[in-house]
C-alpha positions in Angstrom: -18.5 6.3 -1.1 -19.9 6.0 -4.7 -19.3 3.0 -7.4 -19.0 3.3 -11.3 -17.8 1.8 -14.1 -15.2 1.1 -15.5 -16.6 2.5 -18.7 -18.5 5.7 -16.9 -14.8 6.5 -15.4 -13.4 6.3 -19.0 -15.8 9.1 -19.7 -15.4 11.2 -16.8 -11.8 10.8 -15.8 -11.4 14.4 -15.2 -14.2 15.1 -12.8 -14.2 11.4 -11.1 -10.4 12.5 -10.2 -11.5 15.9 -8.8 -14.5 14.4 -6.6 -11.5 12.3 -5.0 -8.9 14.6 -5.0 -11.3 17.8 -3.7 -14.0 16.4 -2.5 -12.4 13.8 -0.5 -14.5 10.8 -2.4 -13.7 7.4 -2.4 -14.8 6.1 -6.2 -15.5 2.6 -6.2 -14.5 1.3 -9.7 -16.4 -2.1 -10.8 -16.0 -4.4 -13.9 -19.1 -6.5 -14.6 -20.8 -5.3 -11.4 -17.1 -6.6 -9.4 -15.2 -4.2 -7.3 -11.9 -3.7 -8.9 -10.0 -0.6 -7.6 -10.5 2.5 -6.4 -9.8 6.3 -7.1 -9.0 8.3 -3.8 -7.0 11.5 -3.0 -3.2 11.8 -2.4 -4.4 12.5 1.6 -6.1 8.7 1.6 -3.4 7.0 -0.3 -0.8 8.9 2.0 -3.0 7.9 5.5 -2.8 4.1 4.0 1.0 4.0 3.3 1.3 5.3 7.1 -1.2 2.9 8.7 0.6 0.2 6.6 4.4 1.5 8.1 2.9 1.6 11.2 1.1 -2.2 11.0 4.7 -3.5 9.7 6.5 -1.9 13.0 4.2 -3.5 15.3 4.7 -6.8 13.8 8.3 -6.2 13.7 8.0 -5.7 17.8 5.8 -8.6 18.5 8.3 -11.1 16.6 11.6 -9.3 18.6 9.8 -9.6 21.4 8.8 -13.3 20.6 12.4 -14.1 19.9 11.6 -14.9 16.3 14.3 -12.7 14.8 17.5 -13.5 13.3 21.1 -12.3 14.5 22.6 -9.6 12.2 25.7 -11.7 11.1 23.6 -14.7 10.0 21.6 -12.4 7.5 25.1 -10.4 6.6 26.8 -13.9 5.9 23.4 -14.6 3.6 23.5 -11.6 1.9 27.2 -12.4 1.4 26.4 -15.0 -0.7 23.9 -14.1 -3.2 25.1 -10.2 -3.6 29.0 -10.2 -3.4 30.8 -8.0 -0.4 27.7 -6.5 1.8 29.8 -3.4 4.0 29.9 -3.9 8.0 
């Protein structure tokens, strides 16, 4: 994993994308010495969204499993009532 700046990215946009993109770099980008974002391939941001997705159905499970969930006609009767007619 590298770091530039913000600045050196401007620059070299086109080859900073291709290091991520084909040579599977992570690109660090700092302001004032600060990580900001990052440039990464399609592959990485695609990995993330799934590891999130998967995160979000685990703590879906632990919370129905807890009991902390909420019946399906209580959050129908709220929908109800801030969007108009919600169908069965």
């Amino acid at each position: 994993m590298s770091t530039t700046s913000i600045s050196e990215l401007k620059s070299g946009l086109s080859e900073y994308l291709n290091r991520a993109a084909y040579g599977q770099e992570r690109i660090i980008v700092a302001s004032r010495g600060k990580p900001k974002a990052a440039v990464i391939s399609i592959e990485d941001l695609r990995r993330f969204e799934e590891l999130e997705d998967a995160l979000a159905a685990h703590e879906a499970l632990e919370a129905y499993e807890a009991g902390e969930t909420t019946p399906w006609e209580e959050v129908k009767a709220e929908l109800a009532e801030g969007a108009g007619d919600v169908p069965d």
